[in-house]
N, C-alpha and C positions, 0 to 999 in steps of 0.2 A: 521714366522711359524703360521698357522690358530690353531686356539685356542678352545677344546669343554669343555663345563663345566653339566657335567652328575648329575642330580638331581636324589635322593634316598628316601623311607621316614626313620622314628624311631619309626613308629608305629610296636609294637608286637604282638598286640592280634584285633581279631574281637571286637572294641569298649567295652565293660565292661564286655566280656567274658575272661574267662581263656582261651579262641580256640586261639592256636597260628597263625601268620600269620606274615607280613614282607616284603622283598623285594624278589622278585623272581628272583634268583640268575641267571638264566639262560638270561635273561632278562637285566643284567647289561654285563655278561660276554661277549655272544656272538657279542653283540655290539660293545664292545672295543675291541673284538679280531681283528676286521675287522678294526676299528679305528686303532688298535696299527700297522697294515702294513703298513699305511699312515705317520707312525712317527708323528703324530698332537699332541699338547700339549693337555693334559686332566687334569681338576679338577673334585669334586667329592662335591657335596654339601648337605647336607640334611637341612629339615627345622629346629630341633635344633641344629643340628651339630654333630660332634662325631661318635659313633655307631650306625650303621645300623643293625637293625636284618634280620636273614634269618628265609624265609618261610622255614617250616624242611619239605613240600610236594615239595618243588622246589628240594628239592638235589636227591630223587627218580629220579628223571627227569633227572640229571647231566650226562655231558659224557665226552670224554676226551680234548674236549675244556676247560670246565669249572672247572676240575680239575688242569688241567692246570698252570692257574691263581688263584684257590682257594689254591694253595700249595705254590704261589710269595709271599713271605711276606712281601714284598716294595708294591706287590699291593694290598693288605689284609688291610696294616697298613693304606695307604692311601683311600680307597675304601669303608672302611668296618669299622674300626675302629678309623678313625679319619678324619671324614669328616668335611667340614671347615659350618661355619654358616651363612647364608646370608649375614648378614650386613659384611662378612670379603671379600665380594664378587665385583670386579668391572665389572658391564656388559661391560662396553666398552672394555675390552681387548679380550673381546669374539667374534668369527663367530658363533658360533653355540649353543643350548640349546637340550638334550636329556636328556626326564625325563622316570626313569625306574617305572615298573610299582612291579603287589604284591598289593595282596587287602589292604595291610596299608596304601597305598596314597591316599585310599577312603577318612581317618581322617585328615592327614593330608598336603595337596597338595591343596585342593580348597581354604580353606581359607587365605592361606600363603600369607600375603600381599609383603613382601618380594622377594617372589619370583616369582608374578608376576610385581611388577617392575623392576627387574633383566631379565625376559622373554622379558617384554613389549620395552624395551632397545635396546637389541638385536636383536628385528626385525626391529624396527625402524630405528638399522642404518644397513638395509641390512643382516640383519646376519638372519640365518635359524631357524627353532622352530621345534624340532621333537618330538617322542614319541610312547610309545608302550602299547599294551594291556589297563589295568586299569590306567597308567600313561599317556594317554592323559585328565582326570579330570583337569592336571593340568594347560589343554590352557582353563576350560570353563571361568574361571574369568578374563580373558586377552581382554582390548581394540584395537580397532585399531584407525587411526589417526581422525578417525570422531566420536570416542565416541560409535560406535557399537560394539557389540559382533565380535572379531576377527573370531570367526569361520563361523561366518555367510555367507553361500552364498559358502563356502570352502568347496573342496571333503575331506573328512574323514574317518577314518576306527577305529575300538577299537573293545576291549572286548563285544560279542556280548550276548545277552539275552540269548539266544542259549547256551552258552559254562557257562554263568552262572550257567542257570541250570541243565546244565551234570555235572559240577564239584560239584553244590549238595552245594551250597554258598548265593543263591538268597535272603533266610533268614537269615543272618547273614549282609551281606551288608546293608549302608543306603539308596544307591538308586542305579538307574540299568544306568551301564556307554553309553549305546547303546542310551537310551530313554534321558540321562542329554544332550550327543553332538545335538543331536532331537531339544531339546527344545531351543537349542543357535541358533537354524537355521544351522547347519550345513548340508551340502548333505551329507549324512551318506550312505558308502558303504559296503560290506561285504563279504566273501568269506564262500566256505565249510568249516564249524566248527574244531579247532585244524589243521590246514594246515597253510603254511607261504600266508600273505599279507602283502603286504606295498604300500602306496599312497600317492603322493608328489601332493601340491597345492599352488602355489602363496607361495613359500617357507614355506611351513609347510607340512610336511614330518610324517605320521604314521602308526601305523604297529597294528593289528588284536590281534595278543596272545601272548605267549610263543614262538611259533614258526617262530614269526616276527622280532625279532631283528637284526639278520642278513640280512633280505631284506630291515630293516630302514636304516643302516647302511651304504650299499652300495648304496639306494638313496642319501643318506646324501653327500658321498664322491663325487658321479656325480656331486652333485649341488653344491660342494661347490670350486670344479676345475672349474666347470664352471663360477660361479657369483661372488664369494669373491676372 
């Protein structure tokens, strides 16, 4: 059974503000909804473990997909409230890495040395890298086998400058997700603002916004009927 291990963060707030923020619910769900048809194994990992907060501007956003699975309580328990901690982590039983996005993973996803050798792992033995919205931050610190920036040279997509500042967050972030993948070398592509994109490259697979998850997703399951 191919195997995905869905990366979260546990950040709550806009860095040392009280402005709440978290994982963007929509963003975890609609991806494992399309996952869950597949029947594929799924973990749930965050960088301390445990609970994941919700952005409370993502559930605005909720529809009957995401209510769905925010009322499973086997998926809540596991998903939300009891997410495992890197080091409980073996990359090697993994195909796949999807990391959800929520401006929390601005704090804590780049640095996580954990979990980029957990990433780093699983592409090296063939297995996929995906990612959504503010949740691609989490491939910039990721090598490839010659010591470069993995994304270098890779078509790419994320959270654009654009959608940053319609959502009215530009100032609260530490830096802008558009211009960080820029600066790794990645080809950074983009589509009309709040709309679905997804873009798969030499196995790394990412998706634009909110409204990407479900086009990662089903890149994801292509490639992984195909390759793994």
């Amino acid at each position: 059974m191919k195997k995905i291990l869905i990366v979260e963060t546990n950040v709550s707030t806009y860095g040392t503000t009280e402005k709440p923020t978290g994982l963007w619910l929509g963003e975890l769900i609609h991806f494992y909804d399309e996952i869950a048809k597949m029947n594929y194994d799924v973990d749930f990992v965050s960088p301390s473990g445990g609970y994941v907060p919700i952005d409370p501007v993502s559930m605005k956003y909720a529809d009957s997909i995401d209510y769905k699975w925010y009322r499973n309580k086997m998926f809540v328990d596991k998903a939300l409230s009891n997410t495992r901690k890197p080091e409980e982590i073996d990359p090697h039983a993994y195909h796949a890495i999807y990391y959800t996005g929520g401006h929390g993973v601005l704090w804590d996803f780049v640095e996580n040395q954990a979990l980029k050798q957990i990433a780093e792992t699983i592409y090296e033995q063939n297995g996929i890298i995906s990612a959504v919205c503010h949740g691609v931050v989490g491939l910039l610190p990721l090598c490839g086998g010659n010591g470069c920036p993995l994304l270098k040279n890779k078509r790419v997509t994320g959270f654009t400058n654009t959608e940053e500042w319609l959502s009215q967050k530009r100032k609260l972030v530490p830096f802008s997700t558009e211009n960080a993948l820029k600066e790794k070398g990645a080809i950074y592509s983009k589509k009309r603002f709040f709309t679905s994109y997804a873009i798969e490259d030499q196995r790394i697979i990412t998706g634009q916004n909110p409204w990407s998850p479900k086009a990662v997703a089903k890149l994801l399951i292509q490639k992984l009927e195909e390759t793994v």
